[in-house]
Every structure is written in C-alpha cells, then in structure tokens.
N, C-alpha and C positions, 0 to 999 in steps of 0.2 A: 504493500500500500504506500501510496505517496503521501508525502503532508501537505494538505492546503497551499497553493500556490507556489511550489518546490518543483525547478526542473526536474526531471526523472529519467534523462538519458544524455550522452553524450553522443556529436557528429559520430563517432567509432561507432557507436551503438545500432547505427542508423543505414552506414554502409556497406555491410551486407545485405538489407533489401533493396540497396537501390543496383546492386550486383545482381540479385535476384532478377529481379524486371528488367536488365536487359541482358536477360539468359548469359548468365553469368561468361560473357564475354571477355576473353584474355586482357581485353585490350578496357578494361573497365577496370582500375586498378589505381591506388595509390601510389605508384611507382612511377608514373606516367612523369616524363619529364617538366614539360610545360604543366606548372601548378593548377591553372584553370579547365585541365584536362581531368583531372582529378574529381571521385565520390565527391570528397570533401567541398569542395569546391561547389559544384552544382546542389549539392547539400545548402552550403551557408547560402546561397542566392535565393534557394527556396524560401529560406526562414526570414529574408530581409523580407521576400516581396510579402510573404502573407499576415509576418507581425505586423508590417508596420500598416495596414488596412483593415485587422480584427484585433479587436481586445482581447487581449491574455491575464488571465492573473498571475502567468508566473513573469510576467512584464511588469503588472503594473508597480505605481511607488508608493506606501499609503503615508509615506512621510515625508514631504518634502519641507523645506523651511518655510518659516514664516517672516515674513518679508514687509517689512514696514515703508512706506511709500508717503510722500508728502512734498510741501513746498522746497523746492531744489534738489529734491534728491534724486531726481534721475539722471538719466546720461546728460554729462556735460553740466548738470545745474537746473536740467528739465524738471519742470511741476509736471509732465503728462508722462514722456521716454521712460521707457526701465528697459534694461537688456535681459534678455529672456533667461539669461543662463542663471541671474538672482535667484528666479525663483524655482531651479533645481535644484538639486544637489551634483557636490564638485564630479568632474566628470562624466558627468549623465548630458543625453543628450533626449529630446523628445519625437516620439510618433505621433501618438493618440493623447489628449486632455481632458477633463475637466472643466467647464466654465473653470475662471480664476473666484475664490470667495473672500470675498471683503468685509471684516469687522468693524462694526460700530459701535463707538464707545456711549454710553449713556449719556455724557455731553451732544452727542452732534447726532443723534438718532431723532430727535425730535425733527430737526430741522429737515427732515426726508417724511416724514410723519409717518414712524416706524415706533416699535415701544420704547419706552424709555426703562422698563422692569430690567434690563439686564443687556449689556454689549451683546446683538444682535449680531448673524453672520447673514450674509444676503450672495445668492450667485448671481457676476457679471453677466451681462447678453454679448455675445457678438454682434459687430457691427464691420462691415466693409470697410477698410479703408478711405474711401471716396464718402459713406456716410456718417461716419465718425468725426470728419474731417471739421465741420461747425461746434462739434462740441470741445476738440483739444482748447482753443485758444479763450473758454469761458474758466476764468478763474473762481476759487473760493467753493468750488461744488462737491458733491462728491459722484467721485467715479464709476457708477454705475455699467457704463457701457465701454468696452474694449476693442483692439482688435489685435496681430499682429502682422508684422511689416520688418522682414529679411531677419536679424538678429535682437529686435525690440518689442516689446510691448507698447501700445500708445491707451491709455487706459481717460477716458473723457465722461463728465468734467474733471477741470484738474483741481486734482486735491486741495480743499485749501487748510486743511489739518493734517494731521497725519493719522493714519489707518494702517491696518494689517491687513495683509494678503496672503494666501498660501492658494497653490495650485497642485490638486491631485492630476499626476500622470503617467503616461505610460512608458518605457522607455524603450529608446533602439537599440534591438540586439544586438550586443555585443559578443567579439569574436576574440579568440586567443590567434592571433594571424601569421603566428609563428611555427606554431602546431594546430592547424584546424581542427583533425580528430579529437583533441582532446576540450574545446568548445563546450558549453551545455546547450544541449536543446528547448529553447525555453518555451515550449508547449505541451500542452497534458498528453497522454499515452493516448490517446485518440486521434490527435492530428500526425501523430508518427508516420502512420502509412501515408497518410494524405503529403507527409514531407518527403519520405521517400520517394514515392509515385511524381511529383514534381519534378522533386532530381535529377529521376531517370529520364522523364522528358525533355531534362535538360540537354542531359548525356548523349541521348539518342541524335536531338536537334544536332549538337557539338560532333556527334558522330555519322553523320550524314545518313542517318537510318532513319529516312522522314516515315515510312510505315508505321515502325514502333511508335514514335512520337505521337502520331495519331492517333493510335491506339492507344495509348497511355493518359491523351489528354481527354478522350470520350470515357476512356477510365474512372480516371477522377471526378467525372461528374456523371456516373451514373444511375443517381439517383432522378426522376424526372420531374420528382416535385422542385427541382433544384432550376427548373425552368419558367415556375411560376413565378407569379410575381403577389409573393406572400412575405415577405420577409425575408424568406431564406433564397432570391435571387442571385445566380449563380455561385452560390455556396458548393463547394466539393463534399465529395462526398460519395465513396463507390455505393454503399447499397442505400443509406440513407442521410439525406445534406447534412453534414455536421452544423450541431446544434450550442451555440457561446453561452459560456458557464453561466454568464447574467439572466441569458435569454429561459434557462432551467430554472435560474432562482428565481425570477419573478414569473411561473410560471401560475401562480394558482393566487397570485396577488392585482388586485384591484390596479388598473394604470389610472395616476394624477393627472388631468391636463386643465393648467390654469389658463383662462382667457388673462390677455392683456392688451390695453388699448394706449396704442402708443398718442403721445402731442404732436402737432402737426409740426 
C-alpha cells in the first residue's frame, strides 16, 4: 500500500513495460547511445506532458509560504508586481494552482464589507491581463483580482495595507537528469501503464514504427466514454478513462456554485 500522496515507483520501475509494448525490441534499451533514444527518456516526457495538465496529489504542495504583500513591496518598489517564485517554495517551480488566498485582518475587512469577527481568508479571481489592467494603477484597495504575466504576479487593486497571501500549488516534475532511472514517478499506481503506454509511443514515433505508434495511441484511449464530452474528454485510459483523485473524492458531495455579479 502507498501512503497518501507518496510516489510509488521509480522511471527503473516503469521500463520494462515500456520494453514490453514494443515487443521487447533489442534496440529499446538503456544503452542506446544518444540519451533521448533511451526508456528513460521517453518515460520523463510522458510524465512532463501529462503532470503538468492533471492534478496529482503526489504533485501537489499543501505548504507553501505565506507571503505578505503591501505598499512597495513588490518588484522594484511595486504596490501591484510580486515575482511569482515569493510565493513558492525555494526551488519549486509551478504547473497547476490554486486561486492565490488573501487574508484580512479585522482592521481592513470592514472596509470590503466582509466580517469583522475574525481575519477573514477570501480567494482571488482571475483576470486577463488586458482586464486587470484599470485596476493595477487604483491605489489604497485591496486586491481582490489577479493575474499572471511571464515571471510576476500583478494582483489589483493595489494594496494599500498590507495583507497575507499564500498560494496552494502544484509542482513541475522534477527529474534527477543525471541518472533518469532513478527519478520518482510522481503519479499513483494507476496512471503507471497509462505512463508507460505513452512512452512507448514515444519510442515507437522515435523509432520509425509509425504502426505501433498507432496502435499504442488508440490504446491509450480505449475507453469510448473517453470520447464524450462528460468530463472525462479525452482522458486515457485502456478499459476505463482514468478517473482524478478529486474527481473520486467529491464524488457523493453536493457541488457549490456561487453566483457573482461583477461592476461594470
């Protein structure tokens, strides 16, 4: 048994089946001169493409910092800038996020006409670039609506106190790229074959066996509810679409949807 959100295999672990699926071919081998000819190889490309577009729990971060924000403290002296890397942790890099959550202290919660019983945590909305844009340059507010742009946060209005932030999120798989075999695979015992089965299509691609390839890639998805357009659109998944750990837990749970009516 794995523990809660605990990789549970290493690349090593992983390729043998992807030697398996293409009929364990001499020439499918970690020996292969050229690195990117290599299991391992087509392995970690698998895990980039599909962490970084579905939620993992053995990805996600449930701790990152908490990050105080206010007049001049961002980039350069910015009330609005923060560089995005604040609000990870060192070396982490991000996929998947979170809204950013913003705490209000019993002071400045009135002034949103929020409670004042107790520093309130509230989630940002996104906002485009281009419509966020009238709100950076209004001072004294608070920051309700965000966006991001290359390496920054632009979070509007600009603070005119200072606040806490922290942002739950998910991170980019990371690789030991010295030795790929020994890497964690950081997805539960269920997407393994689905990792594998990628791999090999990668292989196959790499190895001008466009057949397999094909084969491998109607493989992966054949399940046909995986065609609908239910949720689990284009989800892989050989006999049935793989199903995200969220999508299980709130399986028998009432879903929230707040109406909200924006100012013109």
């Amino acid at each position: 048994m794995n523990n809660p959100g605990a990789a549970t295999a290493f690349i090593s672990d992983l390729i043998p089946r992807v030697v398996a699926a293409l009929q364990n071919r001499s020439d499918v081998s970690e020996s292969q001169a050229n690195p990117e000819m290599r299991p391992s190889a087509w392995i970690r490309d698998s895990l980039r493409e599909i962490t970084e577009s579905n939620p993992f729990e053995e990805l996600r971060q449930p701790n990152p910092p908490l990050v105080t924000i206010g007049p001049g403290l961002g980039v350069n002296g910015s009330n609005y800038a923060y560089l995005v890397s604040t609000f990870i942790n060192a070396g982490d890099d991000v996929t998947l996020m979170e809204d950013p959550v913003i705490f209000l202290s019993p002071i400045t919660a009135p002034s949103a006409a929020l409670s004042t019983s107790s520093a309130g945590s509230y989630s940002m909305d996104y906002l485009t670039p281009k419509a966020i844009q009238p709100l950076l340059f209004i001072r004294g507010g608070i920051p309700f609506k965000y966006t991001r742009f290359g390496n920054q946060f632009w979070f509007g209005t600009q603070p005119g106190t200072l606040y806490q932030v922290y942002l739950p999120y998910q991170l980019r798989h990371k690789f030991n790229d010295a030795n790929l075999p020994t890497s964690e695979a950081c997805v539960p015992p269920s997407w393994h074959d689905i990792i594998a089965y990628a791999a090999a299509e990668r292989g196959a691609v790499a190895l001008r066996w466009n057949e397999q390839a094909t084969y491998l890639h109607e493989l992966l998805y054949g399940d046909p509810k995986s065609t609908l357009p239910d949720g689990r659109l284009g989800r892989p998944g050989l006999i049935e679409a793989r199903v995200l750990q969220q999508e299980r837990d709130r399986r028998l749970s009432v879903i929230q949807v707040t109406p909200v009516v924006q100012r013109y």
